[in-house]
BAVEXBA-517304 format. One record per residue: residue number from 0; x, y, z of N, C-alpha, C in turn. Coordinates in pm, whole numbers, plus 50000, padded with zeros to 5 digits. Layout:
N
[site NUM [X Y Z] [X Y Z] [X Y Z]]
...
END
This chain:
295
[site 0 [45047 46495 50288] [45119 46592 50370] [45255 46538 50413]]
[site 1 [45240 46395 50484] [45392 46354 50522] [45476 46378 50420]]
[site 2 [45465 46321 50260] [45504 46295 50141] [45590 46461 50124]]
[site 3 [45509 46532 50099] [45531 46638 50120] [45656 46761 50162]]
[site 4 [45610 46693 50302] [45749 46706 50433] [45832 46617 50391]]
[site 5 [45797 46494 50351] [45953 46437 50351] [46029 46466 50219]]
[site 6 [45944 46509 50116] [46069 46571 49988] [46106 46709 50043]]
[site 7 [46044 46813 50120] [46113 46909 50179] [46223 46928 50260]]
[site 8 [46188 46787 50313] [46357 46759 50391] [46437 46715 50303]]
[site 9 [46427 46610 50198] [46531 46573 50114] [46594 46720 50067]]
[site 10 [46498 46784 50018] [46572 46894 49915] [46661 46967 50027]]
[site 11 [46616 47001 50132] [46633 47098 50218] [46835 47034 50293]]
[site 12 [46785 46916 50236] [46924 46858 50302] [47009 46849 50211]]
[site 13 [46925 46805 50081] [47008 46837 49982] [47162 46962 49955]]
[site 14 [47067 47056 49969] [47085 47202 49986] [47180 47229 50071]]
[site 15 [47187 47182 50166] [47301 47234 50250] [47415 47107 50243]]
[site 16 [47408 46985 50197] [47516 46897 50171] [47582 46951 50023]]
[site 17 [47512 47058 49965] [47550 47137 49836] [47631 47243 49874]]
[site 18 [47582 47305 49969] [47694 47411 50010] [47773 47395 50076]]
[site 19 [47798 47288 50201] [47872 47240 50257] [47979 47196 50134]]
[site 20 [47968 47125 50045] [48038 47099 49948] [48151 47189 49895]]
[site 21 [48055 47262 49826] [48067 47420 49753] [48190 47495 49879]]
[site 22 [48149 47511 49976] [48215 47586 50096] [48358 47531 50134]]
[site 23 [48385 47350 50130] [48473 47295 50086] [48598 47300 49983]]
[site 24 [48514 47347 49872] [48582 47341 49781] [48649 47482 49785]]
[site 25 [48541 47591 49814] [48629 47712 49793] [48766 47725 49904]]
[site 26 [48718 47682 50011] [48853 47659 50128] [48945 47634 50066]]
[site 27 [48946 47513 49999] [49061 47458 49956] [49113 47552 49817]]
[site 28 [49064 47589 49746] [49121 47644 49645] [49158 47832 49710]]
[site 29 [49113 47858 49845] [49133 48003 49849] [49311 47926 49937]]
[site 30 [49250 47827 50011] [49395 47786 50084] [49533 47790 49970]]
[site 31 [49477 47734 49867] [49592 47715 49736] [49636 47827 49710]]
[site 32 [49577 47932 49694] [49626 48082 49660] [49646 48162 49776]]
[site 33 [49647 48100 49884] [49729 48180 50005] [49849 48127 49983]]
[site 34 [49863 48003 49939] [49986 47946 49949] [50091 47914 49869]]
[site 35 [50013 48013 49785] [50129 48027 49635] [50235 48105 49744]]
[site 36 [50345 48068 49625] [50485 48127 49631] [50492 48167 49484]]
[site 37 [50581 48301 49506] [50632 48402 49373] [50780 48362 49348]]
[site 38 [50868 48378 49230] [50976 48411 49225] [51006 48519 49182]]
[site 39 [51060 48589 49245] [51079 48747 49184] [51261 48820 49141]]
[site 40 [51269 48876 49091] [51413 48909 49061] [51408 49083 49150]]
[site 41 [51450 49043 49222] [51518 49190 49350] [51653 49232 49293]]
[site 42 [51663 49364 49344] [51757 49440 49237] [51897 49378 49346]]
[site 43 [51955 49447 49302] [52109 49430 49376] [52143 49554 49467]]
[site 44 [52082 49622 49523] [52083 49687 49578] [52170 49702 49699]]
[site 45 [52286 49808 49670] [52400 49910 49757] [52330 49976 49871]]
[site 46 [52338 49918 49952] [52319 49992 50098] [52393 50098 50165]]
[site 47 [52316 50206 50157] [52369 50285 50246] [52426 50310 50345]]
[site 48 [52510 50390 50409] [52497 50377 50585] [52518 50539 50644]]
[site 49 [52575 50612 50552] [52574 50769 50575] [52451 50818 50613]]
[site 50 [52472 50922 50695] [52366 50969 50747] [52264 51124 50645]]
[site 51 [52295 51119 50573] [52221 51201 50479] [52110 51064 50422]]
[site 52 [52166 50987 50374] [52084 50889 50329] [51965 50804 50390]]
[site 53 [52058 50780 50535] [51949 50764 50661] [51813 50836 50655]]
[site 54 [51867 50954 50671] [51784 51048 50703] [51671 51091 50559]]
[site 55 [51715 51055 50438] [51639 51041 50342] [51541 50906 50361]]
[site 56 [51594 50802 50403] [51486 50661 50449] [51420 50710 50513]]
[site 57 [51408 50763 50669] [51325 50813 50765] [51248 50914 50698]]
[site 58 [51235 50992 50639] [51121 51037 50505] [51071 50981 50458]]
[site 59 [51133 50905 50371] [51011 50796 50312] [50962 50720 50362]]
[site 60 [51009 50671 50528] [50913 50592 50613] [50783 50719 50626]]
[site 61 [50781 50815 50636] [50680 50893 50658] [50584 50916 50553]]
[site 62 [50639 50981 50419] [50570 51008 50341] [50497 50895 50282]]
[site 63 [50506 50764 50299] [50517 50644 50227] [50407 50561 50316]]
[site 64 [50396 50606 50465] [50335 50529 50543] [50371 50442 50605]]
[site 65 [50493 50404 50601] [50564 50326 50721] [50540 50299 50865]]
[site 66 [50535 50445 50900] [50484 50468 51094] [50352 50509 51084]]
[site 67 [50242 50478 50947] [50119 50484 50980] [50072 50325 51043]]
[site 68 [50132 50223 50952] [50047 50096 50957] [50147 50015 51061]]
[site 69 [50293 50017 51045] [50335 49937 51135] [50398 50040 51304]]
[site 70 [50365 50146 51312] [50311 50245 51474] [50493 50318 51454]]
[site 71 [50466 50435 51494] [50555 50531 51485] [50694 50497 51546]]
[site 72 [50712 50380 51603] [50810 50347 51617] [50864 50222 51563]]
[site 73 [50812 50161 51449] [50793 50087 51384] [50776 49913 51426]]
[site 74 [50728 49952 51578] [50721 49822 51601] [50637 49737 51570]]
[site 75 [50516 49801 51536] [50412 49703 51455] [50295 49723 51523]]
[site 76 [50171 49626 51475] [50063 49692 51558] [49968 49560 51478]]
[site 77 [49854 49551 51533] [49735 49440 51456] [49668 49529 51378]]
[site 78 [49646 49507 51263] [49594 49636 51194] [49472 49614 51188]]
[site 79 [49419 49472 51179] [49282 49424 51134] [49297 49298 51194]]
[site 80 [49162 49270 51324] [49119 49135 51370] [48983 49133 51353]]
[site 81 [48937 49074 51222] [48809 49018 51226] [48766 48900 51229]]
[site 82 [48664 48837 51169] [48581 48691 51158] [48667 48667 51027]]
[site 83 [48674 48727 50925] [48752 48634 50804] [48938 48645 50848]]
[site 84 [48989 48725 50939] [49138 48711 50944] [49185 48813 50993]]
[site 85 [49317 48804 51075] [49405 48874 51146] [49502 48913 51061]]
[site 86 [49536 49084 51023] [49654 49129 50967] [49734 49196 51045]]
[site 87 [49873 49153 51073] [49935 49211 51148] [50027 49315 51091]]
[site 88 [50046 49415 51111] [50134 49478 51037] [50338 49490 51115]]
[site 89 [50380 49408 51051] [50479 49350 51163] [50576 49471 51211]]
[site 90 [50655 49425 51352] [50748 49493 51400] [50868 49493 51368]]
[site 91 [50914 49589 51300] [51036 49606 51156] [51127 49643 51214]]
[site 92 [51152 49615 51368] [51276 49673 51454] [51382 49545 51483]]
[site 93 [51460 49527 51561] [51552 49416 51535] [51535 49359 51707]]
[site 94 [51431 49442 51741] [51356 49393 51874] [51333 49213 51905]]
[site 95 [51260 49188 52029] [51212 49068 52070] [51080 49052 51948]]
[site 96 [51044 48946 51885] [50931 48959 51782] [50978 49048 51666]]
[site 97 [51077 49124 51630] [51134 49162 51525] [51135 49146 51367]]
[site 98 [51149 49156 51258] [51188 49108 51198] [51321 49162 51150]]
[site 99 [51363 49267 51183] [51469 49389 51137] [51625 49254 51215]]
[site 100 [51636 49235 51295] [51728 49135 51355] [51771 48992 51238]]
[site 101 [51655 48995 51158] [51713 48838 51079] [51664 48879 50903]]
[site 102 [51582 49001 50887] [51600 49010 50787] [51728 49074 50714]]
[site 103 [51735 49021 50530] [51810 49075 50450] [51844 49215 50399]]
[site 104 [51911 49306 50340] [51828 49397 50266] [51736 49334 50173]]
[site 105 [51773 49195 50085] [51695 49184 49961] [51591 49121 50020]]
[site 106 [51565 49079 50149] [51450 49018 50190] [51313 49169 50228]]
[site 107 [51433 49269 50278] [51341 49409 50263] [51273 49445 50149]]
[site 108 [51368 49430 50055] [51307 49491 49892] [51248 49358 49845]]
[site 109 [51188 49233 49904] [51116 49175 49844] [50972 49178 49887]]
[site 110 [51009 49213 50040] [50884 49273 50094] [50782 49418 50056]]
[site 111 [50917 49503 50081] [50870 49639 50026] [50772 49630 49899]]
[site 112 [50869 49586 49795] [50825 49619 49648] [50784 49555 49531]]
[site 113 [50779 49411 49629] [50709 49328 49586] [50585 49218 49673]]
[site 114 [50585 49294 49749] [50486 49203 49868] [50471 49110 49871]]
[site 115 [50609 49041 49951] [50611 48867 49942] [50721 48874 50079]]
[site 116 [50679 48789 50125] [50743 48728 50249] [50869 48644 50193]]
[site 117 [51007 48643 50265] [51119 48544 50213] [51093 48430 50199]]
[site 118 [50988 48398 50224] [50982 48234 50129] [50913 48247 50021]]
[site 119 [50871 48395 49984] [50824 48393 49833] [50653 48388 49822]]
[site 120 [50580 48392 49923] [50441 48343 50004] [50421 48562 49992]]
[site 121 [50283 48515 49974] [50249 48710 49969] [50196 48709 50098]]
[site 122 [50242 48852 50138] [50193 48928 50249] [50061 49008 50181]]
[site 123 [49987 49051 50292] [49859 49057 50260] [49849 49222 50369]]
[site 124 [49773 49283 50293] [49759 49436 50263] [49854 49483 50318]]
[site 125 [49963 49474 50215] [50082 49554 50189] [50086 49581 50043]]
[site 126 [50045 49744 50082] [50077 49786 49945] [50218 49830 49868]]
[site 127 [50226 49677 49797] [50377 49704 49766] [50340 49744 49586]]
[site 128 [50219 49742 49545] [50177 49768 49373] [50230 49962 49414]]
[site 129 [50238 50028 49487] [50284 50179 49514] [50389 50172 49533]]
[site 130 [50490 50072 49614] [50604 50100 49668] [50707 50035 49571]]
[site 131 [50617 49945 49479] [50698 49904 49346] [50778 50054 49272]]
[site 132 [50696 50139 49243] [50772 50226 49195] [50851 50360 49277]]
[site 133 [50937 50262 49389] [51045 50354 49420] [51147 50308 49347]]
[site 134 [51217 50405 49328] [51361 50359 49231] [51477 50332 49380]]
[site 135 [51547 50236 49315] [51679 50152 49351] [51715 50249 49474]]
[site 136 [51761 50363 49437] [51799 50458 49527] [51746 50445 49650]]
[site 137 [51631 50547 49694] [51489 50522 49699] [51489 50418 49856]]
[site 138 [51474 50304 49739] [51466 50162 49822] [51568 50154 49955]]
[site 139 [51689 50145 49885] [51809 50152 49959] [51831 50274 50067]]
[site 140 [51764 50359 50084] [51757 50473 50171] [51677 50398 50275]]
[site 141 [51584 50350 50232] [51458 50311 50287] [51512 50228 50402]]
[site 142 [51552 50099 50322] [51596 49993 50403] [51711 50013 50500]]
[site 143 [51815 50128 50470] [51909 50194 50552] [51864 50218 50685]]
[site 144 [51756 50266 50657] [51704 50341 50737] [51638 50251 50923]]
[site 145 [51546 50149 50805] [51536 50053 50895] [51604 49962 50937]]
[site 146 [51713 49945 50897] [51793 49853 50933] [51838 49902 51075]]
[site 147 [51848 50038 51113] [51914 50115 51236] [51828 50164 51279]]
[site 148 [51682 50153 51283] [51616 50164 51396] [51610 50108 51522]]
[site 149 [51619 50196 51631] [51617 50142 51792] [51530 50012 51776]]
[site 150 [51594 49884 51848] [51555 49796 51891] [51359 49804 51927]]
[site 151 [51298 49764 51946] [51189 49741 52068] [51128 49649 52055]]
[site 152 [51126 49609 52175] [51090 49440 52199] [50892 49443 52201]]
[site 153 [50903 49381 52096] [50711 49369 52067] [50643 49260 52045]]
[site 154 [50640 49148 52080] [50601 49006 52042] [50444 49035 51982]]
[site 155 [50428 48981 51850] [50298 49005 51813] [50233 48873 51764]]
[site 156 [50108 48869 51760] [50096 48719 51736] [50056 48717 51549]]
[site 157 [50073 48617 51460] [50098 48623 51357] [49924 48635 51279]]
[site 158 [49983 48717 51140] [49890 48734 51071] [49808 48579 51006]]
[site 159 [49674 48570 51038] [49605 48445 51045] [49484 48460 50951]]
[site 160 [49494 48395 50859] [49337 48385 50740] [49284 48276 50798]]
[site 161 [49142 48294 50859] [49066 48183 50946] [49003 48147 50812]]
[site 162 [48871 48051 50869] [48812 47963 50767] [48719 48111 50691]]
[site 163 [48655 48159 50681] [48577 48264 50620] [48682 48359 50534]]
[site 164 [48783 48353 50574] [48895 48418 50510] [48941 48348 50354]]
[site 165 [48980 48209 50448] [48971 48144 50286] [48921 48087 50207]]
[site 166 [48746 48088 50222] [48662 48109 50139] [48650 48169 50086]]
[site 167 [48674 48332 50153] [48678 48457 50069] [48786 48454 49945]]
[site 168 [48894 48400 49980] [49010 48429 49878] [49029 48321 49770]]
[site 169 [48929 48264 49796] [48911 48173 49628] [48826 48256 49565]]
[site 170 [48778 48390 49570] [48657 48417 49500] [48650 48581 49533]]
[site 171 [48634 48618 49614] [48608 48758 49642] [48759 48873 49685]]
[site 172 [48863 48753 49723] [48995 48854 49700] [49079 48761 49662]]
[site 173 [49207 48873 49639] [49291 48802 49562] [49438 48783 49603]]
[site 174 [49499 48706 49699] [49626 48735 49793] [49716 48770 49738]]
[site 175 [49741 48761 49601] [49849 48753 49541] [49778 48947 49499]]
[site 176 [49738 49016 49523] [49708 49175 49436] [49771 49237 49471]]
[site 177 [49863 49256 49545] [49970 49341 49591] [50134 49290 49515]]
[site 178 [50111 49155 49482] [50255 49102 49434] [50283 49127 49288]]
[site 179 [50383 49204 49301] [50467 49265 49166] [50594 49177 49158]]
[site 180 [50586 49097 49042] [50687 49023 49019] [50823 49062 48915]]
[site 181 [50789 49147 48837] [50861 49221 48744] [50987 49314 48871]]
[site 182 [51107 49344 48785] [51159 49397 48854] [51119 49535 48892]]
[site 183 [51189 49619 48999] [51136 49749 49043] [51204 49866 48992]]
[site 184 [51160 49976 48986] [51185 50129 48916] [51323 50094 48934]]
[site 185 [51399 50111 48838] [51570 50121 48877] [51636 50264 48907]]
[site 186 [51582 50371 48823] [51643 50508 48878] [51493 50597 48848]]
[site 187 [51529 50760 48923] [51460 50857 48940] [51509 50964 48927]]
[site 188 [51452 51074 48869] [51498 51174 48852] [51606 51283 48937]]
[site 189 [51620 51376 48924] [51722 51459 49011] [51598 51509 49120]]
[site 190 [51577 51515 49250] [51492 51552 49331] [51558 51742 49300]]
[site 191 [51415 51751 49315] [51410 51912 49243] [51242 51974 49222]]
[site 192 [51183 52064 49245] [51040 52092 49224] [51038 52091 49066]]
[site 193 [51019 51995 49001] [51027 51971 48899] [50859 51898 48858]]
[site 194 [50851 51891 48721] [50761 51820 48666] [50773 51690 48655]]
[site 195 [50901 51689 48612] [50973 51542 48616] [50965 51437 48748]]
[site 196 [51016 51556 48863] [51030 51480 49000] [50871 51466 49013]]
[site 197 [50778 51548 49020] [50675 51498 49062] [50592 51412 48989]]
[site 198 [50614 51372 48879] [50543 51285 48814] [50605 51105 48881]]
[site 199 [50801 51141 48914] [50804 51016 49029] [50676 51005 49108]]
[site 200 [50721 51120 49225] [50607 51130 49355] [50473 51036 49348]]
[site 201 [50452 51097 49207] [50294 51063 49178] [50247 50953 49125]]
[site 202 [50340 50841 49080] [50364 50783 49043] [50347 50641 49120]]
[site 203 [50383 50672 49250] [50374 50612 49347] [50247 50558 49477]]
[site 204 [50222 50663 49588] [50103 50633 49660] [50025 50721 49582]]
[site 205 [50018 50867 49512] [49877 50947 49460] [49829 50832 49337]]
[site 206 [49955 50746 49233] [49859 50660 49141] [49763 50527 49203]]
[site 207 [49790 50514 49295] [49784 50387 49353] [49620 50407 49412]]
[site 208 [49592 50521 49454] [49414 50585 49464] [49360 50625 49320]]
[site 209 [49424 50717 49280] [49374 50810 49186] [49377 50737 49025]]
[site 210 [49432 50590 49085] [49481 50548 48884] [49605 50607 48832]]
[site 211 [49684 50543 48725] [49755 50596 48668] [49777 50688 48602]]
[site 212 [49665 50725 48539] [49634 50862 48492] [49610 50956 48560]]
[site 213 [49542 50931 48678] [49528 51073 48776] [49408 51090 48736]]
[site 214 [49340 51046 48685] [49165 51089 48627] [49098 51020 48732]]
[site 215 [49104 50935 48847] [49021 50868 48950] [49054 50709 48937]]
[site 216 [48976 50671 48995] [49013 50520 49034] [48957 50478 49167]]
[site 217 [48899 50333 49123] [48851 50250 49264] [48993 50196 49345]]
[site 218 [49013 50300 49454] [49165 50223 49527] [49124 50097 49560]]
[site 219 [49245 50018 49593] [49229 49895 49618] [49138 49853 49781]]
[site 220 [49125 49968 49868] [49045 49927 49986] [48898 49895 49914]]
[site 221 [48820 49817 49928] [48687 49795 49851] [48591 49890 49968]]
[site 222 [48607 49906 50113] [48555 49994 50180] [48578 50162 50094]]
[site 223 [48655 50201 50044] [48662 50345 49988] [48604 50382 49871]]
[site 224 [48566 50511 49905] [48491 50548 49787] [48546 50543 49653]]
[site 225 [48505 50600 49586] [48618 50586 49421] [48687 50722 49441]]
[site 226 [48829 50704 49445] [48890 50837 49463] [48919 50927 49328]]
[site 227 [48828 51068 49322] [48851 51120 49214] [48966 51177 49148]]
[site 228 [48971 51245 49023] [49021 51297 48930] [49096 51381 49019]]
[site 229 [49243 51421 48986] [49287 51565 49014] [49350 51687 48919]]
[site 230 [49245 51662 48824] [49258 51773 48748] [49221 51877 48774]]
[site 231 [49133 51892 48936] [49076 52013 49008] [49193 52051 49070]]
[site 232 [49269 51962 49140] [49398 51999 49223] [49509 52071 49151]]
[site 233 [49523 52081 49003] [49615 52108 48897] [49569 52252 48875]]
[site 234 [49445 52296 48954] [49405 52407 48907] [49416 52477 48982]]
[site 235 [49428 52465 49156] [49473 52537 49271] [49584 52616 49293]]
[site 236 [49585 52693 49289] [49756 52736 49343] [49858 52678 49411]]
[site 237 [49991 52734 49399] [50058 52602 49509] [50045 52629 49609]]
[site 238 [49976 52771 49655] [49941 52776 49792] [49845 52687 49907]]
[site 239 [49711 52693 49753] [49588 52576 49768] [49647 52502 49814]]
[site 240 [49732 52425 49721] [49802 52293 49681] [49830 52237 49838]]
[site 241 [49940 52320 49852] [49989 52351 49955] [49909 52282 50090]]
[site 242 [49809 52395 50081] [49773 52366 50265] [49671 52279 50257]]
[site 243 [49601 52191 50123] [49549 52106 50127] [49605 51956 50189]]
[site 244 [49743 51975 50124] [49851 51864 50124] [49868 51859 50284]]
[site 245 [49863 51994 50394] [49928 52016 50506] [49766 51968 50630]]
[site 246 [49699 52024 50579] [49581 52007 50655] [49466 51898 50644]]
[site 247 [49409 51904 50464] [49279 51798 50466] [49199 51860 50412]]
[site 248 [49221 52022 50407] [49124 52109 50363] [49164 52176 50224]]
[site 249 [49024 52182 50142] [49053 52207 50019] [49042 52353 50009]]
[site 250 [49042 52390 49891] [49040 52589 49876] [48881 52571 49881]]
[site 251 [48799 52487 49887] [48633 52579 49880] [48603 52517 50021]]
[site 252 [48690 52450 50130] [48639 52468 50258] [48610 52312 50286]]
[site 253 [48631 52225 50168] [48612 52094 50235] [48680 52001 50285]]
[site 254 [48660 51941 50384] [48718 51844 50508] [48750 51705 50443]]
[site 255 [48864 51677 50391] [48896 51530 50329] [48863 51407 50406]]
[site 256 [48813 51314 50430] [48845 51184 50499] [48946 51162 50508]]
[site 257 [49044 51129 50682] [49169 51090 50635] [49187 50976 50664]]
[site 258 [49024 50876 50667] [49030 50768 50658] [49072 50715 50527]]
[site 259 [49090 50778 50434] [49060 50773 50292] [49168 50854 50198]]
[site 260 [49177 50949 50237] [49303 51031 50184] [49407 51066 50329]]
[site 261 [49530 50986 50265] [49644 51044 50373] [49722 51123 50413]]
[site 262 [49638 51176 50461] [49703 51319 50500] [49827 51293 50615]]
[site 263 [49813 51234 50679] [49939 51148 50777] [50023 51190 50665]]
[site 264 [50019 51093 50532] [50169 51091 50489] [50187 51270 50408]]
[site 265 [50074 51308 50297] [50120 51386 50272] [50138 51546 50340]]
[site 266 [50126 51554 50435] [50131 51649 50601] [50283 51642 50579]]
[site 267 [50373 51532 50549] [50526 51526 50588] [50595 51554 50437]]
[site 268 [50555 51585 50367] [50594 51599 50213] [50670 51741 50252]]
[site 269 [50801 51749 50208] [50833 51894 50231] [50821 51966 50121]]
[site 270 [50894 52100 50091] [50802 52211 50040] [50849 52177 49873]]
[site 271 [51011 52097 49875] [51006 52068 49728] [50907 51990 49681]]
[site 272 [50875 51853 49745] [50812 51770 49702] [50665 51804 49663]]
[site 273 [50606 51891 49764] [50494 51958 49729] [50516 52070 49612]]
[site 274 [50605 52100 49532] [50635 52221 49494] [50618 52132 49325]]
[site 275 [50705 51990 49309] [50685 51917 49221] [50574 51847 49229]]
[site 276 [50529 51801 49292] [50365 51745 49269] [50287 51829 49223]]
[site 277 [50311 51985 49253] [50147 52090 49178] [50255 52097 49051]]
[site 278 [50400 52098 48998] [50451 52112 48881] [50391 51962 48790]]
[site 279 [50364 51911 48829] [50368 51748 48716] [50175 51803 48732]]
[site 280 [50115 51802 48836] [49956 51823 48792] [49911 51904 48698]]
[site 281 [49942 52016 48741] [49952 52139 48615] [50018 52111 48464]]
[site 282 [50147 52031 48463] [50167 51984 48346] [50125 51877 48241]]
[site 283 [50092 51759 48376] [49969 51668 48322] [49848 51691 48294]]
[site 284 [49802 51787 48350] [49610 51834 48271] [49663 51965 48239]]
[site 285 [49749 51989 48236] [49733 52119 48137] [49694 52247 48172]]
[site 286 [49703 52282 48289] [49630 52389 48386] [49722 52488 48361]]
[site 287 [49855 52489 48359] [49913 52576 48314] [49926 52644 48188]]
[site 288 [49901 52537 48094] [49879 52606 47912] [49747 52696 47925]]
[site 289 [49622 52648 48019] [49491 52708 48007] [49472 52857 48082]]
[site 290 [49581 52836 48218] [49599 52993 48247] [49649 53097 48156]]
[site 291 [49783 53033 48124] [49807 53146 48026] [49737 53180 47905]]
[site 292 [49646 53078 47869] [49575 53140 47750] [49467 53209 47792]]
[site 293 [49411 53192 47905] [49330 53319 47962] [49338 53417 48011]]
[site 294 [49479 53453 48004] [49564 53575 48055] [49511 53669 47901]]
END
């Protein structure tokens, strides 16, 4: 019996001087891939300062999600404090705790659209694999935009991957999945309810759930369901279209998650943009060749 007990303790100690090990090792190798640095080539990007253009950035802070994750006045907010890590979603004003006061434009568009912090180190759930494909333009509206937002003083305390965090990221995530190193969309079509324009649109946050094709896709939250196909949406009217985009609600009465689908952003889509998004759906599945042949 002692005999027994005492190889049960060997193994038993064994066992955990194995994972202790193991648990070691992944630290260190998830620490290594927090701590990569990217080099990326950022466009050269002409800054705006007219106020048409402004006022085109302050749109795409909306439609895009800007004043969802970092708070409607863009001062920032903790988006996520758990046991594996703190994400802060920072305060983009030129405030106390700021970053708008010492960042670049090209330090914007390295953030934006390539999700990397100016030392080249990735920021972490920032979806910049969507915001990669704004074109040059686009960008530069964007960053206009924020560059002249009101001050507000927000001291936040910094985004932190504890020890469970970077265990996780040797193995179960990947810090670097948001970082696009290739350069970004350089131009975009003529904004217009077009097929063309909305295949931009779509191109952007709808591929980034739905896949590139628009046939579905596991978005990158691993909490969300698999977001389906919208070859049903190609078949709605643009009225459907419409007040689905405005409300959450579909034409047969159902209630979207807007934990899950953003209706925040697309609620602010105005009537062209919505007008080219049902033009590129209908032209991409074909909903329009199939009406008229059932006419």
């Amino acid at each position: 019996m002692k005999k027994a007990l005492k190889w049960t303790g060997i193994v038993l100690g064994s066992l955990v001087v194995l994972v202790l090990i193991i648990g070691g090792v992944m630290y260190f190798v998830g620490g290594a891939k927090l701590g990569r640095t990217y080099e990326v080539q950022t466009a050269d990007l002409t800054i705006p300062t007219d106020s048409a253009s402004i006022a085109r950035g302050a749109h795409l802070a909306r439609t895009n999600g800007c004043t969802d994750c970092h708070a409607a006045n863009l001062a920032g907010q903790v988006f996520v404090d758990a046991p594996p890590f703190r994400i802060v979603a920072s305060n983009l004003t030129a405030g106390a705790g700021g970053v708008g006061g010492r960042y670049s434009a090209e330090d914007f568009d390295r953030a934006i659209r390539h999700g990397l912090r100016p030392d080249g180190s990735p920021l972490l759930i920032m979806p910049s694999a969507a915001f990669h494909r704004l074109a040059d333009e686009d960008a530069a509206a964007l960053i206009a935009y924020l560059q002249q937002v009101p001050p507000v003083d927000h001291e936040l305390p910094p985004t932190e991957v504890r020890a469970p965090g970077r265990i996780m990221s040797a193995f179960l995530l990947d810090p670097g999945m948001e970082v696009r190193v290739e350069p970004a969309r350089a131009t975009r079509p003529p904004v217009g309810p077009t097929a063309e324009y909305g295949e931009y649109l779509a191109s952007g946050v709808c591929a980034y759930c739905h896949g590139d094709d628009l046939q579905g896709a596991q978005p990158p939250n691993p909490d969300s369901p698999p977001a389906p196909s919208l070859a049903a949406a190609a078949r709605w009217s643009l009225g459907e279209f419409e007040h689905t985009l405005r409300t959450g609600e579909t034409p047969g009465g159902r209630t979207l998650n807007p934990e899950f689908m953003p209706i925040s952003f697309t609620r602010a889509y105005d009537d062209t943009e919505v007008a080219a998004l049902h033009a590129y759906l209908q032209a991409h599945f074909g909903a329009a060749g199939q009406a008229a042949s059932a006419q």
